[in-house]
Each structure stands twice: as C-alpha cells, then as structure tokens.
N, C-alpha and C positions, 0 to 999 in steps of 0.2 A: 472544683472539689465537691462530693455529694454532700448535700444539706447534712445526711446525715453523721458524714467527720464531721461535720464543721458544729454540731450540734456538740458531737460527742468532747470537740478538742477545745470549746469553749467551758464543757463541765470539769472536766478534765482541769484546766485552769483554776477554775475556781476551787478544785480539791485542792489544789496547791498550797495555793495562799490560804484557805480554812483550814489546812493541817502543819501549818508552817511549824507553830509551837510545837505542837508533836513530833517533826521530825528529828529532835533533838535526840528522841529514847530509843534506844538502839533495839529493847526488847520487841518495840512495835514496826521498828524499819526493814520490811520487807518486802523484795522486790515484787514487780507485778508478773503473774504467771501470763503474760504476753511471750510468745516467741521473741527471740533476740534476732535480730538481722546480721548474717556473719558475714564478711569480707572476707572470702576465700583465698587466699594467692594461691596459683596455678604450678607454682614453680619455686623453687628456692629460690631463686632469682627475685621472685614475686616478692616471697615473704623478707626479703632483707629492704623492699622499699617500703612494708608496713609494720613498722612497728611499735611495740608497746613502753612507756617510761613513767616515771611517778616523779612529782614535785612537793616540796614540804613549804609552804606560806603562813601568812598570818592566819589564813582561813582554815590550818590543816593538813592533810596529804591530797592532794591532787591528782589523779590518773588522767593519762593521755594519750592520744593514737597520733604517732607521724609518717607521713607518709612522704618518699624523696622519689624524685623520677628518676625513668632509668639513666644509668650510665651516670650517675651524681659523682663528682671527685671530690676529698676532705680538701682537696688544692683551689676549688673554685668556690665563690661566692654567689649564693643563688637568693632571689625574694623568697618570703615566706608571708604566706595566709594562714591567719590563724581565725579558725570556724567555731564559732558555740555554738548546739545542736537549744531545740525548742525543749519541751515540755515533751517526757514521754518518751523521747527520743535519748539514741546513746552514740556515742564516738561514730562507732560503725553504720547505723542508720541513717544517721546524719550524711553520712559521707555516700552512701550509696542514694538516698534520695538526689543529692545534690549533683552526684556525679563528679563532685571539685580535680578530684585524682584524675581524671582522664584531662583535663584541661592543664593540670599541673603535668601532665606528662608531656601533653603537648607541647606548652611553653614554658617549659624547664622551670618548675619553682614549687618550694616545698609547700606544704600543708601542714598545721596543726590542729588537733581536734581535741581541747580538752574537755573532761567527762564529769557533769555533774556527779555526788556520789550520791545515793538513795539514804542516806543516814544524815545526809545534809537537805533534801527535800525528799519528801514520799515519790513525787512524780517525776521526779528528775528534772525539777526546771531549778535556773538560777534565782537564787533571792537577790534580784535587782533593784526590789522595792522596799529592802529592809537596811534602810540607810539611815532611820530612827536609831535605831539597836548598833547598829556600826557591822551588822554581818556583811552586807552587799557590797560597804568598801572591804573588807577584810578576802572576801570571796575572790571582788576586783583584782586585790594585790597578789594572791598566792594564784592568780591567771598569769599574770604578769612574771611572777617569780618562775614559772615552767616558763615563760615563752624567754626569760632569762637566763634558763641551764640551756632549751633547745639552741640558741644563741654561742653558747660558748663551747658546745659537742658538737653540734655539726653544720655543714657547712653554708649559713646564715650571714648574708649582708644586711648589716643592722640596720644600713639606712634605708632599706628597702621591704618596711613591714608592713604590712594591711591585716586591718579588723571586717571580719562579716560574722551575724548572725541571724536567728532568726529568733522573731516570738522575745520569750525570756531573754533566748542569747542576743540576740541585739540590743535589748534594753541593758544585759552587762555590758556586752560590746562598746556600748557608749559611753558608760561611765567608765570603764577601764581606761577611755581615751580621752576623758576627761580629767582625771585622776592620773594618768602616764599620759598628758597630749605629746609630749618628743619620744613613744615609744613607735609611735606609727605613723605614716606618708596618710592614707586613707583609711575611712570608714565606709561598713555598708551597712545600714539597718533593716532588713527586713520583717515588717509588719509586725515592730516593735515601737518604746514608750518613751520619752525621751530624759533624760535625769531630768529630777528635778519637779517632775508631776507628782510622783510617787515618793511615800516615805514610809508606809507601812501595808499592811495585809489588807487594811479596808480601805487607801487609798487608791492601793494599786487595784481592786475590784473599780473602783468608781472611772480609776482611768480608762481601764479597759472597754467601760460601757461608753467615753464618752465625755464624761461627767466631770471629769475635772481639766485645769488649765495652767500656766505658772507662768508669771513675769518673766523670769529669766533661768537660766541654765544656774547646772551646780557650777559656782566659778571655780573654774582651771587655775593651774599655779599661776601665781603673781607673774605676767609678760609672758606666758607662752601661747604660742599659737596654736589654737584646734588643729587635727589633719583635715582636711577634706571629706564632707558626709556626701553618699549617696543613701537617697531614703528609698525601701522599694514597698508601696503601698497598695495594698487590694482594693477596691473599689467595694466589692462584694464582702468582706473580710466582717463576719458577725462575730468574732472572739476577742480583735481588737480595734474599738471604731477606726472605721477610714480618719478622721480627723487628726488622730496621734500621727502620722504620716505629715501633715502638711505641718501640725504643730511642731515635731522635731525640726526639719528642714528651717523652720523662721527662728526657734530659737537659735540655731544654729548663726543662722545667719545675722541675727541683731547684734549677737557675741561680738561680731567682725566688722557691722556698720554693712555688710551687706544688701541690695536690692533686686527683687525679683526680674527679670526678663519675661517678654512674649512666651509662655507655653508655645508647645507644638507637640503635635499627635506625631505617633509612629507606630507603626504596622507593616512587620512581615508576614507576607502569607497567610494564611488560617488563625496564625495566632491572635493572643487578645490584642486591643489595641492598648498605646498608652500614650497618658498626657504629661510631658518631660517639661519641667521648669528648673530653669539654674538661678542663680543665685549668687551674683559677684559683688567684691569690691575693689573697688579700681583697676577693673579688667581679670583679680582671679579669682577664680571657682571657686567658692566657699562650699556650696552645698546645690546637690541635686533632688527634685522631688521628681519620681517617678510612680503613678499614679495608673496600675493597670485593669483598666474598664472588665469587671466581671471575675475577678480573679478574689477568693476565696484568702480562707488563712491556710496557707501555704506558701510552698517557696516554685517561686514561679518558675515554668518549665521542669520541672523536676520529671524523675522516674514516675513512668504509672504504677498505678497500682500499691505507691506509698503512701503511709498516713504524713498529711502535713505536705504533697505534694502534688501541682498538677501538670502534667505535660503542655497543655495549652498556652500556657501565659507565656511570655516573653523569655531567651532561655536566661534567668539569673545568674546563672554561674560566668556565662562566658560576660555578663557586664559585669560582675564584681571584676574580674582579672579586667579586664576591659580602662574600667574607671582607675585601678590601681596603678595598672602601667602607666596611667596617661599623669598620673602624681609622683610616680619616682619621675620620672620623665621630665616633668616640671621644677620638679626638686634640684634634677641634678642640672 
C-alpha cells in the first residue's frame, strides 16, 4: 500500500476517535464528499443476490448489504460471513475491496455486510473502543440483532456462522464474539485491536501506536467457549502496530490454556511472504497468527487500486473462507 494511504488512513483514524463525542449531533454528521464505490448487478438476477435490509438493536437502526450466491433455495441451509468494513469504508466498498462475493459464489455461502452509520461516527469506523460508555457493546448487540433477522429470513445454518473484519471491524468483530461467543464457529481479525486494550478515545489512540497492553481478554459468558481466531497482521501496517496482531492471537489463546507451535513461512509466487503460528490446546486450534512481511494497513490481497487494499499480500479473502470451513468442519 503507498506510504501515502497508509499516512492518510492512520490520520483518518485518528479523526475518528478525536470526533467521537461529536458524532452524536446530527446537525454536524455529514458524510464525506469521497465518491461511494457502487456494486452494480449486471442483471435482475444479479440484483436479487444483493440486497439491502435494516435492523433495530440496542445501538439503534442498523443498515446492511446481503449478498446470497446464485441459484440460493429458502429450502437449503447455507454458512454465512458476516464482514465489518474499516474506517472510511461502507458495505459496498468493503465488499468490492475484498472481493468476498465472488468466493461466496463459488462456495456457496451468504455474506453480510453490516454498515456503520455516519451519525454514529463521522468516518464510519466502529466504536470498538468505547466500552467505558457502554456504546461498543450496545453497537456489538444490534450487529448481532441483524445477523439475528438475517438468520431467521433467509436461508442461514446457524451453526455455521463466521466473523471477519478489518481495522475498526475486526476490533467489533471480536468483541461481538466475545459478547455472543456461541453465535460463531470462527473469527478473522484483520489488522485490528484486540477487547480489552482499549476502553476509550485516548486508549484506543495509544493502542494503535503500540502503547498499550492487557492481562487478559474481556471475559466471555461464564463456560463458554471462544470460536476459533485467525489474526491477519501487516508487518508494515503504521496505523495499527504490528504488535496488536501477536497481542490478540496470545490473549486469545491464554483464554483457553493455549501454547504456541513452530512458526513456518509460507509463500506463493510473487506474493508477500508470511510467518503462520497456531496455537492449541490439547490438539485444537485455538487461534492463528498470521504475520505478512511488508504488507501495510490493508486487507491483503484485495482489489487494486482500493483504499485500504493491496493486491500483493497473500489473498485474505479465500483464508478467511479457508479457516472457516475448516471450523464448521471441526464443529460438526
């Protein structure tokens, strides 16, 4: 990614959290005169696998983009991924950086994209770090209340849910599956923060830099099990230190009595390389740290030519589905 995104999506960040309190006033919440990235369908056909829905939670009304692959029947049960988009980004951006829908078409399995609202932050990132105030869980729940209607309209096997985000959305990501750990098989973080560092507007700055650390995770319900983390970490990544990468993955794993394994490098072709550490107890995968040499804040392998995306790094999308399978898998 150019020095100069990565310059601009780190300031970017930091207007977030310095406008936090202000994004309550509706007179001041105005979107950014940035082009929107549309997700065109080609065809009716098209446009009946993308479509638009709103949920009402603790935090609000909620909007969100679903997408089902072709030839979907209300008669059959299919997984569902549900994506939080970063900072800046929106449903549809998200989704065309990431590419997830062409991989959901492939292997049959929905997508949900739900959509920060700009009256809830100015930049559109999730308040993941305002768990002082109680917004980040409230945010948390009414994530969870959409992925709760998507669930009972269409055609969704419950046992078979996964969490991925990036940036911000991985940091809710996580705590939404802290907060609901029996809503999902799998988590993926991307070059996000992990619960539990962060509590407010000038912790989560200090996390980002580095600067902060936490004994232990926010604990989950009394006896329930985390799903399975994959952590996917930039080396390069100057918006949020490389460090929060290895930091999630261990809190993760102490959670569970977890111990690290041999790393090992992996490299296809031209792409970056990366250094992959798992993390079991008593033979299962608690959590994965994936650590890819050179790789910026972005979501690896993405579209060029995206903010928040670089084609080089390893492709993300097909390991999140990758990791998930391999947890229903396990599950069932």
């Amino acid at each position: 990614m150019p020095r100069t995104a990565i310059r601009a999506g780190s300031k970017v960040m930091v207007q977030a959290l310095q406008a936090a309190p202000a994004a309550r006033k509706p007179a001041v919440a105005k979107r950014p005169p940035a082009r929107r990235a549309r997700v065109r369908p080609a065809s009716p056909a098209a446009a009946a696998r993308w479509s638009s829905g709103v949920a009402a939670g603790p935090g609000g009304v909620l909007r969100y983009r679903l997408y089902k692959p072709p030839g979907a029947r209300r008669t059959e049960r299919l997984p569902l991924l549900v994506m939080l988009h970063g900072c800046v980004q929106d449903a549809e951006a998200f989704a065309i950086s990431t590419a997830m829908n062409r991989v959901a078409a492939r292997e049959r399995f929905l997508v949900l994209y739900p959509e920060q609202d700009r009256l809830s932050n100015l930049q559109g990132c999730w308040n993941w770090y305002d768990t002082r105030a109680g917004r980040a869980q409230r945010e948390a729940d009414t994530i969870n209340a959409a992925i709760e209607q998507v669930c009972l309209t269409q055609p969704v096997d419950a046992a078979r849910i996964a969490l991925a985000g990036l940036s911000a959305g991985a940091s809710m990501a996580a705590l939404l599956a802290v907060r609901h750990p029996a809503r999902c098989r799998a988590l993926v973080m991307h070059s996000g923060i992990a619960p539990g560092v962060a509590h407010s507007s000038a912790t989560a700055l200090s996390a980002m830099r580095g600067h902060r650390s936490a004994l232990s995770l926010i604990a989950p319900a009394e006896g329930a099990r985390l799903p399975a983390l994959l952590v996917i970490q930039g080396s390069a990544d100057s918006v949020v230190a490389p460090g929060n990468g290895a930091l999630a993955a261990r809190l993760w794993a102490d959670q569970a009595g977890a111990l690290p394994g041999a790393p090992r490098t992996v490299q296809r072709g031209a792409r970056y390389a990366a250094t992959v550490t798992d993390y079991r107890a008593q033979g299962r995968l608690v959590a994965t740290l994936c650590v890819v040499s050179g790789l910026g804040h972005a979501w690896s392998g993405g579209a060029a030519h995206r903010t928040f995306s670089d084609p080089k790094g390893p492709d993300a999308s097909r390991m999140v589905w990758a990791f998930a399978e391999r947890q229903f898998a396990s599950a069932a």
